[in-house]
LUMZA-954232 format. One line per field, with one value per atom (N, C-alpha, C): residue number from 1; atom name; x, y, z. Coordinates in steps of 0.001 Angstrom, whole numbers, plus 500000, padded with zeros to 6 digits. Each point is the difference from the previous one (the first is absolute). Example, Ala and Ser with C-alpha at 12.3 -4.5 7.8 and 13.67 -1.06 7.14 Angstrom:
BEGIN
i 1, 1, 1, 2, 2, 2
at N, CA, C, N, CA, C
xx 513190, 499110, 500900, 499650, 500820, 499230
yy 494310, 501190, 501200, 501050, 501190, 501090
zz 507800, 500000, 500000, 499280, 500060, 500730
END
This chain:
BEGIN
i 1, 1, 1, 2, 2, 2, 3, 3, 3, 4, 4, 4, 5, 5, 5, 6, 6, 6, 7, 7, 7, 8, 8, 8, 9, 9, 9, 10, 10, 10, 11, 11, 11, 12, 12, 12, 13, 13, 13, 14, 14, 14, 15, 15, 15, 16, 16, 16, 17, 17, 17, 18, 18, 18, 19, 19, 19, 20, 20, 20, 21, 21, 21, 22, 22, 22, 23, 23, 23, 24, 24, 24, 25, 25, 25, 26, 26, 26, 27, 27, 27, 28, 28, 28, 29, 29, 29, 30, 30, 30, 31, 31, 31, 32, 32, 32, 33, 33, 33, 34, 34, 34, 35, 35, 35, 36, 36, 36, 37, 37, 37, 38, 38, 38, 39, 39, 39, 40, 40, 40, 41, 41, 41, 42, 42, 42, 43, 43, 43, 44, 44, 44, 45, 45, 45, 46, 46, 46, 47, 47, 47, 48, 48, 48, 49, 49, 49, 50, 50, 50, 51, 51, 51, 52, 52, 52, 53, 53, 53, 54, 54, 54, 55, 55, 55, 56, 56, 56, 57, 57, 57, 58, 58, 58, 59, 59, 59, 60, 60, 60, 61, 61, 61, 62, 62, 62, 63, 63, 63, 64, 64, 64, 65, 65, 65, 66, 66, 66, 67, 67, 67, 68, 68, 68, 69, 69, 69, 70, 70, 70, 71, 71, 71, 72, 72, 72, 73, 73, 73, 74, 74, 74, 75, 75, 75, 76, 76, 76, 77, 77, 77, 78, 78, 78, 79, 79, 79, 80, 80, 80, 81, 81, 81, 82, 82, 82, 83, 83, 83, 84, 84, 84, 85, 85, 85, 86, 86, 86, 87, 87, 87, 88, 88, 88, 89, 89, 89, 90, 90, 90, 91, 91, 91, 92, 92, 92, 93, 93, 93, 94, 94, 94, 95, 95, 95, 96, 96, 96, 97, 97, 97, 98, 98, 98, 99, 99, 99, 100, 100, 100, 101, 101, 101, 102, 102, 102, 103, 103, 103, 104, 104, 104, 105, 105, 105, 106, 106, 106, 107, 107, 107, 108, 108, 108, 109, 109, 109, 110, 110, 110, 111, 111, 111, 112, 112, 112, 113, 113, 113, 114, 114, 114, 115, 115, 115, 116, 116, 116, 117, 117, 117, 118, 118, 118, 119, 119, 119, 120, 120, 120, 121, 121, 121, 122, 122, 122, 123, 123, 123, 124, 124, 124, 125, 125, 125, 126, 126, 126, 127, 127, 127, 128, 128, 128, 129, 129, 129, 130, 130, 130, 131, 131, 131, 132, 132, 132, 133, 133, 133, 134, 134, 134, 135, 135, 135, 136, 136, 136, 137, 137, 137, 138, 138, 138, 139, 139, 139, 140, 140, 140, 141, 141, 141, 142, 142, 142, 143, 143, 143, 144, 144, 144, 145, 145, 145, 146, 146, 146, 147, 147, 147, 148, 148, 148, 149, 149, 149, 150, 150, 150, 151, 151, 151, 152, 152, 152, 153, 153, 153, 154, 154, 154, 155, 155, 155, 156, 156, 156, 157, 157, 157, 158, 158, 158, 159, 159, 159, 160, 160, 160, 161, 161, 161, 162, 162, 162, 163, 163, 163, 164, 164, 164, 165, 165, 165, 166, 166, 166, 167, 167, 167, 168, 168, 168, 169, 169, 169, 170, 170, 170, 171, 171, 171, 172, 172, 172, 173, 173, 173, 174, 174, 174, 175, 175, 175, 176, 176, 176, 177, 177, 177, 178, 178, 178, 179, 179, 179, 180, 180, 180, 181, 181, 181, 182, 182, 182, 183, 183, 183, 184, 184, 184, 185, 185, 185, 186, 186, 186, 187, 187, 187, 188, 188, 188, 189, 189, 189, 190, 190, 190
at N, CA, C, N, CA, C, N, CA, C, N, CA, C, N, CA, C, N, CA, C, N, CA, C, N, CA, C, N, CA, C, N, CA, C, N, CA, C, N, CA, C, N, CA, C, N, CA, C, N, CA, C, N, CA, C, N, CA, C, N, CA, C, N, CA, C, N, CA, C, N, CA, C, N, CA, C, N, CA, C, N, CA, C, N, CA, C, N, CA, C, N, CA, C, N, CA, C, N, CA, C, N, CA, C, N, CA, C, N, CA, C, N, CA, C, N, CA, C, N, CA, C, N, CA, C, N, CA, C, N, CA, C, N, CA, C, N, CA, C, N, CA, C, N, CA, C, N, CA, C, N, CA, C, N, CA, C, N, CA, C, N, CA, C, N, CA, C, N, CA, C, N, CA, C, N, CA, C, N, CA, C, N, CA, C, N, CA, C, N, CA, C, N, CA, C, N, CA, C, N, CA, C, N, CA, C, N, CA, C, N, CA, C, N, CA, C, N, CA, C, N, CA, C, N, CA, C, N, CA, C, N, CA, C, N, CA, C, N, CA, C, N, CA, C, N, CA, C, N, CA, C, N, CA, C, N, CA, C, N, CA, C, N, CA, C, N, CA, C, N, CA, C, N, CA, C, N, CA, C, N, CA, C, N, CA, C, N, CA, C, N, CA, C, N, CA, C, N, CA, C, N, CA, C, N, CA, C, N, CA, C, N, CA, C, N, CA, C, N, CA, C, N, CA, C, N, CA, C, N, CA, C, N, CA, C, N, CA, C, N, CA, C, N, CA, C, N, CA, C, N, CA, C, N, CA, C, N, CA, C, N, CA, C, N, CA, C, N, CA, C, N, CA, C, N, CA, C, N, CA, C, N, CA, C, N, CA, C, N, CA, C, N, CA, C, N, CA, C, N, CA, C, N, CA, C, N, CA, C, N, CA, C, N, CA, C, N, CA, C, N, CA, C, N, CA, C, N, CA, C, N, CA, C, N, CA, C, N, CA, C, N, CA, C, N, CA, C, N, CA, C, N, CA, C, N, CA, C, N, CA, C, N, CA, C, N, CA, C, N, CA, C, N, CA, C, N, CA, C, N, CA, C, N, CA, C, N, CA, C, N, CA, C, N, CA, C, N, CA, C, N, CA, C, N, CA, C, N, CA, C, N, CA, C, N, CA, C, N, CA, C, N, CA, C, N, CA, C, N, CA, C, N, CA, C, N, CA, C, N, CA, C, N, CA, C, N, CA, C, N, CA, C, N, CA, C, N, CA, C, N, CA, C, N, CA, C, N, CA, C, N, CA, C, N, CA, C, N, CA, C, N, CA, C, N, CA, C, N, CA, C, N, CA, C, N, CA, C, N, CA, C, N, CA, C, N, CA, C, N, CA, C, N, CA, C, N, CA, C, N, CA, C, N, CA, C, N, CA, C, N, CA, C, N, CA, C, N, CA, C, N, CA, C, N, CA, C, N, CA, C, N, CA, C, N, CA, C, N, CA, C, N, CA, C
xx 521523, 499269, 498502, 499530, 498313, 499190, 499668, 498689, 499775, 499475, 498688, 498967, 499169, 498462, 499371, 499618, 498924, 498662, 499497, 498619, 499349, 499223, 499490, 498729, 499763, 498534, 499698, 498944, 499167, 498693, 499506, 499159, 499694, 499206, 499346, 500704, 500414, 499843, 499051, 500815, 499094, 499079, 500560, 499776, 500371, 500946, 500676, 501572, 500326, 501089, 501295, 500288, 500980, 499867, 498702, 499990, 500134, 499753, 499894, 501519, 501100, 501353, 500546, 499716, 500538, 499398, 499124, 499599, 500647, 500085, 500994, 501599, 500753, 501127, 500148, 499446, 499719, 499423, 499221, 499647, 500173, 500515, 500118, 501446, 500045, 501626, 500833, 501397, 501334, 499968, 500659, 500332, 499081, 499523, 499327, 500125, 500657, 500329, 498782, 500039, 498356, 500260, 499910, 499971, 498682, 499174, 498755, 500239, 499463, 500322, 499598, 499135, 499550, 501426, 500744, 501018, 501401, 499818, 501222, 499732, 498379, 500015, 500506, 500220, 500256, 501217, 500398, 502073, 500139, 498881, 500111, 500246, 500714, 500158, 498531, 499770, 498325, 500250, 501054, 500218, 499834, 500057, 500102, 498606, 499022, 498588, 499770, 500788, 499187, 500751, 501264, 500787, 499437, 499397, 499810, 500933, 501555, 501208, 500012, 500353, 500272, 499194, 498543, 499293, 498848, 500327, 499048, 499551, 499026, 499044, 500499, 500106, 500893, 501789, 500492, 501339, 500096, 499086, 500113, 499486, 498984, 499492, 501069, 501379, 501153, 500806, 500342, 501003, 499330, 498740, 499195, 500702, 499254, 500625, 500833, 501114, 502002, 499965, 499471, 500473, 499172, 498669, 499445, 500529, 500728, 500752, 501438, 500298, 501567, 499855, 499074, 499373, 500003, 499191, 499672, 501443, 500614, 501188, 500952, 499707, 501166, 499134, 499312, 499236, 499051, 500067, 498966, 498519, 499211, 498584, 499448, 499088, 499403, 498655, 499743, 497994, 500233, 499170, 499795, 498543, 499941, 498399, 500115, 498895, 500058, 498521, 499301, 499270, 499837, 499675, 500205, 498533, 499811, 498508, 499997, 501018, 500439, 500846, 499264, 500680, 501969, 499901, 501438, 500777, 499648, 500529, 500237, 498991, 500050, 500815, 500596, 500759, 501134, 500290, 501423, 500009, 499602, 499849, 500509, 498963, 500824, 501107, 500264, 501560, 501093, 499874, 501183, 500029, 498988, 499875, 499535, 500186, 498947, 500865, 501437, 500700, 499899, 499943, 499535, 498854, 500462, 498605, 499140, 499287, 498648, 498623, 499791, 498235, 499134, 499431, 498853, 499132, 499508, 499148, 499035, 498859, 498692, 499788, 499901, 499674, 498873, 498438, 499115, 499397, 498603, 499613, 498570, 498777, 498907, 500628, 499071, 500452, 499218, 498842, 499729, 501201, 500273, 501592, 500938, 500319, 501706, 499289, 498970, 499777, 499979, 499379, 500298, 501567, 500447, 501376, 500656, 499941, 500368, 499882, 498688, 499982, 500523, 499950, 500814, 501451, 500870, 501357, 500209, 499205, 500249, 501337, 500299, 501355, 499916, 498607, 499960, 498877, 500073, 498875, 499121, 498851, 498831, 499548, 499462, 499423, 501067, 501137, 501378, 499704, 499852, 499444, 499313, 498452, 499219, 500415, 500411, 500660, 500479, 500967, 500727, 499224, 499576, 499416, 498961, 499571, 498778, 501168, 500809, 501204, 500986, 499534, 500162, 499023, 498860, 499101, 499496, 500519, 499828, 501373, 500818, 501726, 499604, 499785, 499756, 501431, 500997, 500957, 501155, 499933, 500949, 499796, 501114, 500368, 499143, 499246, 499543, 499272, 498606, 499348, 499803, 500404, 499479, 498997, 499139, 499318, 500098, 500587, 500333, 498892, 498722, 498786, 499232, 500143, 499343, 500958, 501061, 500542, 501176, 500817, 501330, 500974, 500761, 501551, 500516, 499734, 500692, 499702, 498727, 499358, 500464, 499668, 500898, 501348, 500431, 502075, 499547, 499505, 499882, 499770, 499331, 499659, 500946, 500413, 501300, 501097, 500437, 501000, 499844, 498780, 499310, 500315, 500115, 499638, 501873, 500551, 501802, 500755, 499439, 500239, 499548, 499143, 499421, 500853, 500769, 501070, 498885, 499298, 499475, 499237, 499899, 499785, 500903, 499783, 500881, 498822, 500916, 499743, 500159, 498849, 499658, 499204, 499802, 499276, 500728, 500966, 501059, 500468, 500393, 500356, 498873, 498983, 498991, 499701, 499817, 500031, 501173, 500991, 501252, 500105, 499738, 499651, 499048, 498785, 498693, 499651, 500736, 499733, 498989, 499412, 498362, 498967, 500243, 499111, 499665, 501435, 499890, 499358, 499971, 499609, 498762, 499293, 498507, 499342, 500303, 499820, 499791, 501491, 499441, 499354, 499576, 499636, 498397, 499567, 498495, 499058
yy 512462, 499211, 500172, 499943, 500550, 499133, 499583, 498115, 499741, 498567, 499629, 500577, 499316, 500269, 498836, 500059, 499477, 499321, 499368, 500186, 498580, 500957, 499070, 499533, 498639, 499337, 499709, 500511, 499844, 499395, 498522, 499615, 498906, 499398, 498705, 498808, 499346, 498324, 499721, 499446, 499345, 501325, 500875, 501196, 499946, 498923, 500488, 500849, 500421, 500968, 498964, 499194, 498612, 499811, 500011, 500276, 500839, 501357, 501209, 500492, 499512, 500065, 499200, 499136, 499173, 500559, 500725, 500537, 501300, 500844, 501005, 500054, 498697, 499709, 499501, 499375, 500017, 501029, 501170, 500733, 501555, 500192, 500928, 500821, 501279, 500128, 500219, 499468, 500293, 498674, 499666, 498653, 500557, 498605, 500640, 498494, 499905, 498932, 500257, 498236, 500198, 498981, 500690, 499014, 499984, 498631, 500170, 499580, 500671, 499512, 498233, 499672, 498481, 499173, 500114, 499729, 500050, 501203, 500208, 499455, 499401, 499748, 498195, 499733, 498811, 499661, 500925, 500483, 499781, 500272, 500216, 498610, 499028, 499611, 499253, 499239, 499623, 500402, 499537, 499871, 501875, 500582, 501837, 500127, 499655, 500193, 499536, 499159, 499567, 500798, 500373, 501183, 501191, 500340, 501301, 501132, 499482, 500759, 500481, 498720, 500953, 500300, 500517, 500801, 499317, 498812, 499454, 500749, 500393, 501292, 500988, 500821, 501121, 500186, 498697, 499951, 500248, 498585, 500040, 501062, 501109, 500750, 501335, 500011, 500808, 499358, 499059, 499157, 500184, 500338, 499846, 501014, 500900, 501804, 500022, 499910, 500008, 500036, 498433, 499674, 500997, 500214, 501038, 501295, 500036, 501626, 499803, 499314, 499185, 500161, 499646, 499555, 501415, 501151, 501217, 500736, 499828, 500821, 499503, 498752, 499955, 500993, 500494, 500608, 498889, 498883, 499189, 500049, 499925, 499937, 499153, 499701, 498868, 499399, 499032, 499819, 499597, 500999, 499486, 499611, 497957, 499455, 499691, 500446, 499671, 500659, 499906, 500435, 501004, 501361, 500512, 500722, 499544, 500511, 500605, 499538, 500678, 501028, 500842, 500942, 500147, 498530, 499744, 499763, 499265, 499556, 501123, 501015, 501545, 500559, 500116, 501166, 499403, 498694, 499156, 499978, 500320, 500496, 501448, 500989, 500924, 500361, 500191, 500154, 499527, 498862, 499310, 500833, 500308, 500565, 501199, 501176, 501271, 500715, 499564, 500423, 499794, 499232, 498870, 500476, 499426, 500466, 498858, 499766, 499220, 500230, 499090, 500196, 498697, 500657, 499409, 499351, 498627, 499440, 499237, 500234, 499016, 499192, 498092, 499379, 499329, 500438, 499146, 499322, 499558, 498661, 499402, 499638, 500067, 498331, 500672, 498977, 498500, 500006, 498378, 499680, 500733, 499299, 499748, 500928, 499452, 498750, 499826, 498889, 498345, 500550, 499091, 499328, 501347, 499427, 499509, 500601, 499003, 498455, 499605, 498575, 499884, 500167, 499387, 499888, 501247, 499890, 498563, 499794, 499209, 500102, 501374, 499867, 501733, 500175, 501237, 499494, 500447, 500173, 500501, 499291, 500845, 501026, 501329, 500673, 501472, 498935, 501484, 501377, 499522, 501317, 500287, 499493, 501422, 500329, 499524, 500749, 501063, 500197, 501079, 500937, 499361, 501341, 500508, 499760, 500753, 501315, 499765, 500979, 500922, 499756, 500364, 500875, 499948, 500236, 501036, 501245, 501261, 500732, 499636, 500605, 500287, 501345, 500365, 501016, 499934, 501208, 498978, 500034, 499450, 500048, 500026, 500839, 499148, 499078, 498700, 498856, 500169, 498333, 499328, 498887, 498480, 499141, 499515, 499136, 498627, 498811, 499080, 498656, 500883, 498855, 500921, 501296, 500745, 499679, 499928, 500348, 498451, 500046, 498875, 500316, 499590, 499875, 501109, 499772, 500552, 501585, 500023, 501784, 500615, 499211, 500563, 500783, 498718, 500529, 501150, 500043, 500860, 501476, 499885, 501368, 500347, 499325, 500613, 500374, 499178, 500210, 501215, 500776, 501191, 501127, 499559, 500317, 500890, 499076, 499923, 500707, 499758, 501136, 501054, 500419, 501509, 500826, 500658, 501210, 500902, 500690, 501234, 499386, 498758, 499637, 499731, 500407, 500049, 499372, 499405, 498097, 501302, 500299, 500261, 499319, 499150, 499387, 499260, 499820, 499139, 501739, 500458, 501911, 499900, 500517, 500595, 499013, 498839, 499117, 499685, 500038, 500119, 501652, 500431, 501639, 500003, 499497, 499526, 498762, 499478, 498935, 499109, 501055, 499993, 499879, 500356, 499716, 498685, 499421, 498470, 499295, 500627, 499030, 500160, 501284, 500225, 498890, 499973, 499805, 498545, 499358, 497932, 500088, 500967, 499587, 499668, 501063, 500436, 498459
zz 495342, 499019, 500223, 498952, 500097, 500167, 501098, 500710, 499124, 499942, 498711, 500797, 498921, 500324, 500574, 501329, 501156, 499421, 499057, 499660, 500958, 500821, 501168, 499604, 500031, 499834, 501033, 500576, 500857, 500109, 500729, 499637, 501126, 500219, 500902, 499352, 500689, 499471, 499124, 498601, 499299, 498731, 500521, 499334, 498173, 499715, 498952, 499853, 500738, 499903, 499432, 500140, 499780, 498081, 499540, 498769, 499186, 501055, 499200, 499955, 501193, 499779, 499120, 499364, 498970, 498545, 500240, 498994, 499522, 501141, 499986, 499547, 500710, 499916, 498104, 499645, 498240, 499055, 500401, 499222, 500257, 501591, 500222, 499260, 499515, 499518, 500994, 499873, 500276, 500872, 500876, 500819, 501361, 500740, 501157, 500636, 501558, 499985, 501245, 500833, 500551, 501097, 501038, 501555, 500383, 499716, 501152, 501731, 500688, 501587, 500049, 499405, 500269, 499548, 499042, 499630, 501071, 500241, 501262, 501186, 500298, 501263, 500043, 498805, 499545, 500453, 500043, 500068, 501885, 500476, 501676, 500803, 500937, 500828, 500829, 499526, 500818, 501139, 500461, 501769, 500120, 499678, 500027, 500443, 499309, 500436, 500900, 501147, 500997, 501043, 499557, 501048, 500161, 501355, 500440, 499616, 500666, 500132, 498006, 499304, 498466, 499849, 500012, 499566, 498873, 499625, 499428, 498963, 499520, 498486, 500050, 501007, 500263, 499435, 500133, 500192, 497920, 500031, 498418, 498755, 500733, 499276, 499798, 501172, 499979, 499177, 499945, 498933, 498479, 499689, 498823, 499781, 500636, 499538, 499918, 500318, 499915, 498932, 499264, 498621, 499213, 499846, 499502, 499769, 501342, 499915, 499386, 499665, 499455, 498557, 499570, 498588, 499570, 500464, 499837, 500118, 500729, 500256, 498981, 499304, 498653, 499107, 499657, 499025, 499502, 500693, 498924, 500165, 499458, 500093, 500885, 500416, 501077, 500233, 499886, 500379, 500691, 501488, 501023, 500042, 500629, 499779, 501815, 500201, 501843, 500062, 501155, 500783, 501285, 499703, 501316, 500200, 501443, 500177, 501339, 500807, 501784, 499535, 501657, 499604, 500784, 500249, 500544, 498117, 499087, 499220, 498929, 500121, 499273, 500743, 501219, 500585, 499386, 500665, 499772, 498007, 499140, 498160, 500537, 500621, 499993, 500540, 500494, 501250, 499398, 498555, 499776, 498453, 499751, 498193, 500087, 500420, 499845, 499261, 500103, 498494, 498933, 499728, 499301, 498521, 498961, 498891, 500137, 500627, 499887, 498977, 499534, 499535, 500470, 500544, 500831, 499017, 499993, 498916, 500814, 500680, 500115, 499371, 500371, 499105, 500632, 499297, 500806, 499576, 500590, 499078, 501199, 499770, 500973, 500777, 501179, 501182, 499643, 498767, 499564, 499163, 498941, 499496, 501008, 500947, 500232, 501189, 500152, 500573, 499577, 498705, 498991, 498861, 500809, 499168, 501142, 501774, 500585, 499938, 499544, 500298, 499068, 498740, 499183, 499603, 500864, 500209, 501017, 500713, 501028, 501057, 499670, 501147, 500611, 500469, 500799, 501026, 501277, 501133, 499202, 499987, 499584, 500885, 499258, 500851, 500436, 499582, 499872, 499418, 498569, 499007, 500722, 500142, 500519, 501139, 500960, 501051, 499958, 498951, 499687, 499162, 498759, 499315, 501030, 501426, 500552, 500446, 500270, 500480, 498835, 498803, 498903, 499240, 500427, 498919, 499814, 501125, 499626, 499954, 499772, 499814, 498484, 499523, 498987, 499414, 500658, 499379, 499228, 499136, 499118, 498387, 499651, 498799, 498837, 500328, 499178, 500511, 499922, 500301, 498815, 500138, 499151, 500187, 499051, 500703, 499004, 500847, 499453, 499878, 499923, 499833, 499080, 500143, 498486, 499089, 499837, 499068, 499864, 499087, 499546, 501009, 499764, 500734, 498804, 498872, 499111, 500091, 499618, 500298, 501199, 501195, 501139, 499913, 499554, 499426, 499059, 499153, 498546, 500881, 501274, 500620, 500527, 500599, 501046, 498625, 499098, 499051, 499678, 499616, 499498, 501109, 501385, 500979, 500068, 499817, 500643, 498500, 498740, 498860, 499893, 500925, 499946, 500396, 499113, 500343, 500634, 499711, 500609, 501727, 500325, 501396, 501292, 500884, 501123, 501301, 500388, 500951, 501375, 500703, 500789, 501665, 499556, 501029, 500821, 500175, 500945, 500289, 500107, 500550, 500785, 499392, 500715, 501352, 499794, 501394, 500767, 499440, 500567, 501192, 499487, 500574, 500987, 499735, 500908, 500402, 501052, 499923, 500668, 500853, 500583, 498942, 498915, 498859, 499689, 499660, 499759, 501440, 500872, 501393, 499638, 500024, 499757, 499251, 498764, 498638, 500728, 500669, 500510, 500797, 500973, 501398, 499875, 498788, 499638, 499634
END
């Protein structure tokens, strides 16, 4: 049976990516069903995070992928919404998917917004986002950046939609780092 399709959003807390999958999941064609990690970690055991032995973030970021790779292996489509900026959380993406059809999607957005949408979510550590996008912010290989403070939720989706109907394009950038994976280290470490 032939995978779905992987379409990975990649982005900081507070980035937007949560909208831009709901946006996708309604306008994008054919069915595309959509696990964000914040959602699954919902699913986890409090008591797990304080256990050394289960593995705590680790344990749950292998259980994420299962289902991710479950989803894909019926043929169905998938939005994956998570954050990866270590280069532990990129090896453990690759190693489990390099079979896998992935498209890599950047979703960014300047470090005064997602600061500002922290406070106003009121249910993130401030200071998260930029944390991460500083570890983000030169990872330039992917098949697609967004920017969800230039632009709508909607235009965003409208690109990628454009992006995932392009018969004559081929989703390269999860290969090529999958292949090199010193690249992607470069790219966070910088």
């Amino acid at each position: 049976m032939k995978k779905g399709r992987i379409l990975f959003l990649n982005g900081p807390s507070s980035a937007g990516k949560t909208t831009l999958a709901w946006e996708l999941q309604t306008n994008a064609p054919g069915y595309w069903y959509w696990l964000p990690f914040d959602c699954f970690l919902d699913a986890v055991p409090s008591q797990q995070w304080d256990n050394d032995e289960s593995g705590g973030f680790s344990t749950a970021y292998d259980l994420y992928h299962g289902c991710v790779k479950m989803i894909s292996d019926q043929g169905k489509d998938i939005i994956v919404d998570t954050v990866m900026y270590s280069m532990d959380s990129f090896s453990s993406f690759v190693n489990k998917f390099v079979e896998y059809p992935v498209i890599m999607i950047k979703v960014i957005c300047p470090v005064e917004e997602l600061n500002r949408r922290e406070l106003e979510r009121g249910d993130r550590d401030i200071g998260l986002a930029s944390s991460q996008l500083k570890h983000m912010e030169s990872q330039t290989n992917y098949d697609l950046i967004v920017d969800t403070h230039a632009h709508s939720s909607e235009v965003c989706a409208r690109s990628i939609i454009e992006l995932l109907t392009n018969q004559e394009k081929s989703f390269t950038s999860f290969t090529s780092l999958s292949a090199n994976p010193e690249q992607w280290m470069n790219l966070s470490e910088t």
